[in-house]
C-alpha positions as CSV (number, residue, x, y, z in Angstrom):
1,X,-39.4,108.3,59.0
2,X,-38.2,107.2,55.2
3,X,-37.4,103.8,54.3
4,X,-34.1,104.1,54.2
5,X,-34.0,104.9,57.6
6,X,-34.6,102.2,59.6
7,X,-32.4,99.9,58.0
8,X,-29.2,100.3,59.6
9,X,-26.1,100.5,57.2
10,X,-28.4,100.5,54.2
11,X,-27.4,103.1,51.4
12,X,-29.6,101.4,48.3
13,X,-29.6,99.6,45.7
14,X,-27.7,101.0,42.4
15,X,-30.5,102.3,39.6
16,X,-28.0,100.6,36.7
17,X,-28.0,97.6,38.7
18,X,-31.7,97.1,39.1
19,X,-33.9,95.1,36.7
20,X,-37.7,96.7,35.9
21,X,-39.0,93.0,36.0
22,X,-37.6,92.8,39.3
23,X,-39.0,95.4,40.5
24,X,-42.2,95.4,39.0
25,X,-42.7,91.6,40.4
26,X,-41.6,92.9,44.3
27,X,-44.2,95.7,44.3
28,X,-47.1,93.3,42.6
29,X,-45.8,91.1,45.9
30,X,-46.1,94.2,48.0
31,X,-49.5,95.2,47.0
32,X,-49.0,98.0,45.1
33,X,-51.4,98.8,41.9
34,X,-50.6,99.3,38.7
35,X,-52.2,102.4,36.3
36,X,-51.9,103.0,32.6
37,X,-49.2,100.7,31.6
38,X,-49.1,99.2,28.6
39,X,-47.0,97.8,25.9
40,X,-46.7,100.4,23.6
41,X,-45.5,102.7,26.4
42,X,-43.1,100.5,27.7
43,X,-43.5,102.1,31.7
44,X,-46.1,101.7,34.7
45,X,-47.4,103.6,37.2
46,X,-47.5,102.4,40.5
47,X,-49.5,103.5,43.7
48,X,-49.3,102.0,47.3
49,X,-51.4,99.3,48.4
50,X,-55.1,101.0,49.7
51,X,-55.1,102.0,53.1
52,X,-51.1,102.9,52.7
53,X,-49.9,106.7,52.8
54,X,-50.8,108.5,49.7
55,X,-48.7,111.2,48.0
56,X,-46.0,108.5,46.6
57,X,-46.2,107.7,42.5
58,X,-43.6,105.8,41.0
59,X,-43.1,105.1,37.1
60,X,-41.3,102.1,36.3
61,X,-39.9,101.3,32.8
62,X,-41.0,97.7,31.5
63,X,-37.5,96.9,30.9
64,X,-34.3,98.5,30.0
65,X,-34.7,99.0,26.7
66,X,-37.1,101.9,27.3
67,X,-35.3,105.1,26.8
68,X,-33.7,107.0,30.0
69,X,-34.4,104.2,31.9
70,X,-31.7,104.9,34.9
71,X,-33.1,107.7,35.3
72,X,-36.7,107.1,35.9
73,X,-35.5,104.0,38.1
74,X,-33.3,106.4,40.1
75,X,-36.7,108.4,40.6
76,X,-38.4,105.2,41.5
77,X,-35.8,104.4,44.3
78,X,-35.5,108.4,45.5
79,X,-39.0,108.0,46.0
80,X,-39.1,104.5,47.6
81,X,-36.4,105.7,49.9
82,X,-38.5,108.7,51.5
83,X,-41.8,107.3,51.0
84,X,-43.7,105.9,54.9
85,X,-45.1,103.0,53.1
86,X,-44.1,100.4,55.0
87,X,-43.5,97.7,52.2
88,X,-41.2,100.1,50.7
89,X,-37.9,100.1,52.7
90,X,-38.7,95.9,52.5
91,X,-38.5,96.1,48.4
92,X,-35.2,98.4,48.4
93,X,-33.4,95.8,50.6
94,X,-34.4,92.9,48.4
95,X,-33.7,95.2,45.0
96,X,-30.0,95.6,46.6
97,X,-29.2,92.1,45.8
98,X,-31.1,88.8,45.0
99,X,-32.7,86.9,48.3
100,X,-35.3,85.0,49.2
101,X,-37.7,86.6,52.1
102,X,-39.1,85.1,54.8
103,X,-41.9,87.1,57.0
104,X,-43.4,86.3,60.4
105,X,-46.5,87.6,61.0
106,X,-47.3,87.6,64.8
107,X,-50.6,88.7,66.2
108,X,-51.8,89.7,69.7
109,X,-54.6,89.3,71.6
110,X,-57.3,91.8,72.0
111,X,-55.8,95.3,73.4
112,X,-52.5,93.5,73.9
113,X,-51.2,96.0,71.1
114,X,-47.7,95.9,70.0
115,X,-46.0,92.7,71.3
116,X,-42.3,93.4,71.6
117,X,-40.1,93.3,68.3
118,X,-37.2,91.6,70.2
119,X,-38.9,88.6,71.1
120,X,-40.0,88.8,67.6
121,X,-36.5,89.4,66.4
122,X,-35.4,86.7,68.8
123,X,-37.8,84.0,67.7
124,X,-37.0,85.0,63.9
125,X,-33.5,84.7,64.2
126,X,-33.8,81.2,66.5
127,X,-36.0,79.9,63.2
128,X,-33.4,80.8,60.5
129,X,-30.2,79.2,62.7
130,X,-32.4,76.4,63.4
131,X,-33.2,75.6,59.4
132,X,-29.5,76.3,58.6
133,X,-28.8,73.8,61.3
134,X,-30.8,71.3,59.5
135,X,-29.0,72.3,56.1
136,X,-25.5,70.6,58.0
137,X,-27.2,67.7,59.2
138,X,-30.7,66.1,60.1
139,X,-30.9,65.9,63.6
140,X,-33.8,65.7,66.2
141,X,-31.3,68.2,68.8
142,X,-28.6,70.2,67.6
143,X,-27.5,71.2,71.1
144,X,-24.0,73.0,70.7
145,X,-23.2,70.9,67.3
146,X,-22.4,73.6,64.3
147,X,-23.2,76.9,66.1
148,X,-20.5,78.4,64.8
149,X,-21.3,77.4,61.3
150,X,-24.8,78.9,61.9
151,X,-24.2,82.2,63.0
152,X,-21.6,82.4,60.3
153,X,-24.0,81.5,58.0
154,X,-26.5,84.2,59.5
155,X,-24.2,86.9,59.2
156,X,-24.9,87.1,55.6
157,X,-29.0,87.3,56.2
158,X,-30.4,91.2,55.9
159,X,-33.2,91.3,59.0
160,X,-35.5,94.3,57.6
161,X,-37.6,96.7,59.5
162,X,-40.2,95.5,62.0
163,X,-43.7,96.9,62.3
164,X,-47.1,96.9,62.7
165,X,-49.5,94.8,61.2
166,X,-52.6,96.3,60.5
167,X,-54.7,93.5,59.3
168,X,-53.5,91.2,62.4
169,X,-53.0,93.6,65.2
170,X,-49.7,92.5,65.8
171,X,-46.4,93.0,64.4
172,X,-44.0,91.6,61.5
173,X,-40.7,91.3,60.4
174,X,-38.8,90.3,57.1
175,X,-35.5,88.6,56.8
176,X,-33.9,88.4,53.3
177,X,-31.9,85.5,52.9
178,X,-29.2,85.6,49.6
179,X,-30.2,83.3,47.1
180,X,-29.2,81.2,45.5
181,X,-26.1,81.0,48.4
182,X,-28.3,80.9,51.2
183,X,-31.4,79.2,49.6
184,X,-30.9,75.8,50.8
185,X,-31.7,77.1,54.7
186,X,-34.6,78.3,53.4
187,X,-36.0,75.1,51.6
188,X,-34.9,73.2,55.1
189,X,-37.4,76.0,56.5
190,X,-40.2,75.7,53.9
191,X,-40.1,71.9,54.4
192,X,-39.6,71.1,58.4
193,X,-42.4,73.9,59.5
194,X,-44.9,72.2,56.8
195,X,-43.8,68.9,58.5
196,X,-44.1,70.2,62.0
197,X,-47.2,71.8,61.1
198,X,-48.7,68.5,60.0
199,X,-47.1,66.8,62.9
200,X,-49.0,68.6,65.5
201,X,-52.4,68.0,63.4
202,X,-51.8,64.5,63.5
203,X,-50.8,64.7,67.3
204,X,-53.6,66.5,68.4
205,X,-56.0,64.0,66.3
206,X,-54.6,60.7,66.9
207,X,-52.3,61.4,70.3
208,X,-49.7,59.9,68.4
209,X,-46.2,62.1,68.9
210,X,-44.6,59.9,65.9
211,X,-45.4,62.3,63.4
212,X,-42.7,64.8,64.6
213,X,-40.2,61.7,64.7
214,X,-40.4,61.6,60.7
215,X,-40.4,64.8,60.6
216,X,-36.6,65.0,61.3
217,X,-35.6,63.7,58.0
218,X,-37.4,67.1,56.5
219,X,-35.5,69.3,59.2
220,X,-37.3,69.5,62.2
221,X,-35.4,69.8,65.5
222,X,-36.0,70.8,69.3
223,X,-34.4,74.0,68.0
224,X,-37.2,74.8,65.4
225,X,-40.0,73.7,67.8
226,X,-38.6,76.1,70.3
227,X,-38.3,78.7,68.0
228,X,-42.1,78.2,66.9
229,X,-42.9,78.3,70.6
230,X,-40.9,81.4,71.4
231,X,-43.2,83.3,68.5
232,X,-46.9,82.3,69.6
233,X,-46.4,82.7,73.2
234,X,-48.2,85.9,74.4
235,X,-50.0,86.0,71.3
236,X,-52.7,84.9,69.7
237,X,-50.7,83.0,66.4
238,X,-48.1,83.4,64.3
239,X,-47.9,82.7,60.3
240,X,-44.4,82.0,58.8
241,X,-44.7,83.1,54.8
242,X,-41.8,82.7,52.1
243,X,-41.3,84.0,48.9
244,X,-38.6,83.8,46.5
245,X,-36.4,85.8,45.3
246,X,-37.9,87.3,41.8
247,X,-34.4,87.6,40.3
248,X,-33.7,83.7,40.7
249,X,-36.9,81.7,40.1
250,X,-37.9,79.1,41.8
251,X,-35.9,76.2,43.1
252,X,-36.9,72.6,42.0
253,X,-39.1,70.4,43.8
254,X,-41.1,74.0,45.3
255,X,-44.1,75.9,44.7
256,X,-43.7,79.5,43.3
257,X,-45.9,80.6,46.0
258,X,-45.2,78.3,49.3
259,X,-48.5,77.6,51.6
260,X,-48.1,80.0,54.6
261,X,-47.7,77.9,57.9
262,X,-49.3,79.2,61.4
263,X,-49.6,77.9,64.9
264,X,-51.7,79.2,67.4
265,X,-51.5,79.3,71.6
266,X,-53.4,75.5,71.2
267,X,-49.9,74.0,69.7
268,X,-47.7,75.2,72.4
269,X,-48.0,72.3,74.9
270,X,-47.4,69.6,72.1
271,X,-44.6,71.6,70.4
272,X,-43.1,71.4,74.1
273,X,-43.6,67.8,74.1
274,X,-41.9,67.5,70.6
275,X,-39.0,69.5,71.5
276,X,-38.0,67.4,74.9
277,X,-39.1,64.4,72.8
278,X,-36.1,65.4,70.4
279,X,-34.1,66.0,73.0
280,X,-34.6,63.2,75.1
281,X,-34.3,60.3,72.2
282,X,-30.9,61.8,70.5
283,X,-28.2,59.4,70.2
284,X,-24.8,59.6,71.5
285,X,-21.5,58.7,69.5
286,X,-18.4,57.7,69.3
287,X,-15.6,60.3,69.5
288,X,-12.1,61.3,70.2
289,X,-11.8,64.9,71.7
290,X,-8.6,67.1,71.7
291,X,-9.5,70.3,74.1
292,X,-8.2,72.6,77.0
293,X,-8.6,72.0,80.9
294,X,-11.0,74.8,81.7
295,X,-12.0,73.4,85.1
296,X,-11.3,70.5,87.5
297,X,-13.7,69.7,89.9
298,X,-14.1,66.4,93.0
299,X,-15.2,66.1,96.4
300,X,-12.1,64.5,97.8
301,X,-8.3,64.4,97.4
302,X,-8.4,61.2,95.9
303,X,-11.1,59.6,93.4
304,X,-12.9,60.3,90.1
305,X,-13.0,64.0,89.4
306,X,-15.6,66.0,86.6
307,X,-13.2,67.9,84.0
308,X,-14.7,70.4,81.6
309,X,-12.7,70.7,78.0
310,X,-12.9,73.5,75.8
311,X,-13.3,71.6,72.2
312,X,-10.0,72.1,70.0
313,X,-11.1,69.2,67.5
314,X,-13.2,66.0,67.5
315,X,-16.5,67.7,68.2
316,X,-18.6,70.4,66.9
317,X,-19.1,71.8,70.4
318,X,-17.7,74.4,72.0
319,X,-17.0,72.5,75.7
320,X,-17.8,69.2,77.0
321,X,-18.0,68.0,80.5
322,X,-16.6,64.1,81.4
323,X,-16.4,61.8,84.6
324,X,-12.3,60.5,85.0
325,X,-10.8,58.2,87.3
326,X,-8.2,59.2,90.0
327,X,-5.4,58.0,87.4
328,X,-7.1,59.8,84.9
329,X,-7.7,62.9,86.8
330,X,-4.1,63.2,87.7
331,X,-3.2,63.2,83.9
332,X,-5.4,65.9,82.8
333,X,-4.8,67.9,86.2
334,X,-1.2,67.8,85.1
335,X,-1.8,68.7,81.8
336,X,-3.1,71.6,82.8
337,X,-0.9,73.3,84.8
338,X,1.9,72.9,82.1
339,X,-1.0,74.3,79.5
340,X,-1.2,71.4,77.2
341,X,-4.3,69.8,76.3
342,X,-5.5,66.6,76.3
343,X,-7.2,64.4,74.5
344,X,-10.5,61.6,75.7
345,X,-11.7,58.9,73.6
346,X,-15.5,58.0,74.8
347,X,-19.2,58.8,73.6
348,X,-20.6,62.4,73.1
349,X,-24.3,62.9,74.6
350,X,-26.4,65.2,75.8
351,X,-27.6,65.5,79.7
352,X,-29.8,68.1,79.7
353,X,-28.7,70.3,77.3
354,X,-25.4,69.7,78.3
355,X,-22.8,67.8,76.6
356,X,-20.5,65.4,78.2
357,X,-18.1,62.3,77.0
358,X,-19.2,59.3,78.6
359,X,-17.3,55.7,78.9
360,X,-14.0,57.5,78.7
361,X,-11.2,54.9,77.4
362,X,-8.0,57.1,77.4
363,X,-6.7,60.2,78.5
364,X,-3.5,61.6,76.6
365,X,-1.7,64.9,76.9
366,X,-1.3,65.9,73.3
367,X,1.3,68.9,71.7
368,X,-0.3,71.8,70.1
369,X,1.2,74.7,68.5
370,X,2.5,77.8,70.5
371,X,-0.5,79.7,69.9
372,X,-3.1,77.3,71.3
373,X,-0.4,77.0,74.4
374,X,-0.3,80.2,75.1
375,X,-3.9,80.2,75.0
376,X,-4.2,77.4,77.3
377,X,-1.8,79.2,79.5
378,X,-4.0,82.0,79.3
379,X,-7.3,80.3,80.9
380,X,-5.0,78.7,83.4
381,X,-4.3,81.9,84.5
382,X,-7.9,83.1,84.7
383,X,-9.0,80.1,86.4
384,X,-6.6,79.6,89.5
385,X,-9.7,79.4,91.6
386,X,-10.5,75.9,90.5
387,X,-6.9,74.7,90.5
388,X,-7.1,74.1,93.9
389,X,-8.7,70.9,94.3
390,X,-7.0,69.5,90.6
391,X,-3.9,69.7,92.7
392,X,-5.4,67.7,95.7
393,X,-3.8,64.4,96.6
């Protein structure tokens, strides 16, 4: 199978668009040796890493001052794109356009062999929403707060080809994260798994969980210890590597070659601990909610009621869940039926994962515009199973 191949939607990069110092600085990355250069010849030969398929020789120019050098870049890419070397489709992705690239390495017990690229992918992706998470605010559990933002954010990230480690006995994967636009996520990453890392150390030395406490301030979140957890189960580690993008240099306040971080089987219990520790101590806040009836629910015709919203504004979740009084109820029940939403004043925290408005002060229908009505009126209509009780009494 050539590099190309197996990473969907990719065409490669443009020869008069690639720089030979690029280049030259993502095979050196990748392993690859070089033969014969020198200065007075202005190219390089280069050869896959030992122990890689043979049969693939590329000559790269030392810069683009060196006569026909389109061409013999063209060559070098032709050849990159059929070669089997696995490295190979991983340095025409990050030739396409600058990035940073971030690599798990996940290994597997003993005859456990390959141990399932979607949990890998899964776990990889979980990582990178969880650093970007950090990137919009420090907090110990994101819950529902700027998922959208996230995933908007990891649209723009280029998940490579998976494989086969052969030094591990397990599997990898690369993600290649535009810099400098996306670069911040990754300095979150760099930073909260160090912190996490050293967390757990002290943890395990001390008993002490305040370690992972201060660790929020460098981006660690019940997100990120989840993800962690989600990659070393089944196996025996996983090692989280960065480096950055050649093109772009490295940013301030970071090595040019960031330590590697891994966690083993041992860390799962007290990364569990962290993450319900995070989840457990987050504060709730003040807010003032404008959303959509999307369900009405109580045991009688008469009394307090529970009333799910789906968020329009006030709160960077997609629904809450509150507590009203009969009075209360009424409002929002009637609200509903005539499709417009309401809006609740009270504090925003998290039950279980869940989010619900607490101490509610107010309940006000509120106008919106005839595209959110209709909406409304939309869910209304897909929801008359629920309506029956919000009509009660």
């Amino acid at each position: 199978m050539s590099a190309l191949s197996v990473v969907s939607g990719f065409g490669g990069p443009d020869p008069r668009a690639v720089d030979p110092g690029v280049l030259s600085a993502l095979l050196v990355r990748h392993g690859w040796r070089s033969h014969g250069g020198t200065a007075a010849r202005g190219y390089a030969r280069w050869t896959p890493p030992a122990g890689g398929p043979g049969g693939v020789s590329l000559l790269v120019p030392a810069d683009r001052a060196y006569p026909d050098c389109d061409d013999l870049l063209a060559e070098a890419l032709t050849a990159l794109g059929r070669s089997a070397v696995p490295s190979a489709a991983e340095i025409l992705v990050a030739l396409a356009a600058p990035a940073d690239e971030v690599r798990w390495e996940r290994g597997s017990p003993s005859g456990a062999g390959w141990p399932g690229e979607e949990q890998l992918r899964a776990g990889a992706r979980a990582m990178l929403v969880a650093a970007a998470l950090g990137v919009r605010e420090r907090a110990g559990y994101h819950g529902a707060r700027h998922r959208v933002w996230a995933a908007d954010e990891m649209g723009r990230v280029v998940i490579g080809p998976g494989g086969l480690d052969g030094v591990r006995g397990g599997a990898r994967l690369t993600a290649f994260v535009p810099a400098p636009a996306g670069r911040a996520a990754v300095g979150v990453l760099v930073r909260s798994l160090h912190a996490v890392r050293d967390a757990a150390d002290y943890a395990r030395a001390t008993g002490g969980m305040e370690a992972f406490d201060a660790a929020v301030e460098l981006g660690a979140c019940a997100e990120l210890t989840g993800a962690v957890v989600a990659l070393v189960r089944g196996t025996d580690g996983a090692r989280v590597s960065v480096a950055w993008a050649p093109g772009v240099g490295v940013p301030a306040g970071f090595a040019e070659r960031p330590e590697p971080v891994e966690f083993t089987p041992g860390d799962l219990d007290l990364l569990r601990r962290a993450g319900q520790r995070y989840k457990r101590d987050e504060p709730s806040y003040p807010v003032r909610v404008t959303g959509v009836v999307v369900r009405l629910r109580r045991r009688s015709a008469a009394g307090d009621g529970d009333v799910r919203l789906r968020v329009i504004a006030g709160a960077e979740v997609a629904q809450v869940r509150c507590v009203l009084g009969e009075d209360a109820y009424r409002i929002a029940g009637h609200a509903h039926l005539v499709g417009m939403p309401v809006r609740v004043s009270g504090r925003l925290e998290s039950r279980g994962g869940f989010r619900r408005v607490t101490g509610v002060s107010e309940v006000v229908p509120v106008e919106v515009d005839e595209a959110e009505r209709d909406r409304a009126l939309k869910s209304l209509h897909e929801n008359l199973d629920f309506f029956e009780d919000a009509c009660g009494g």
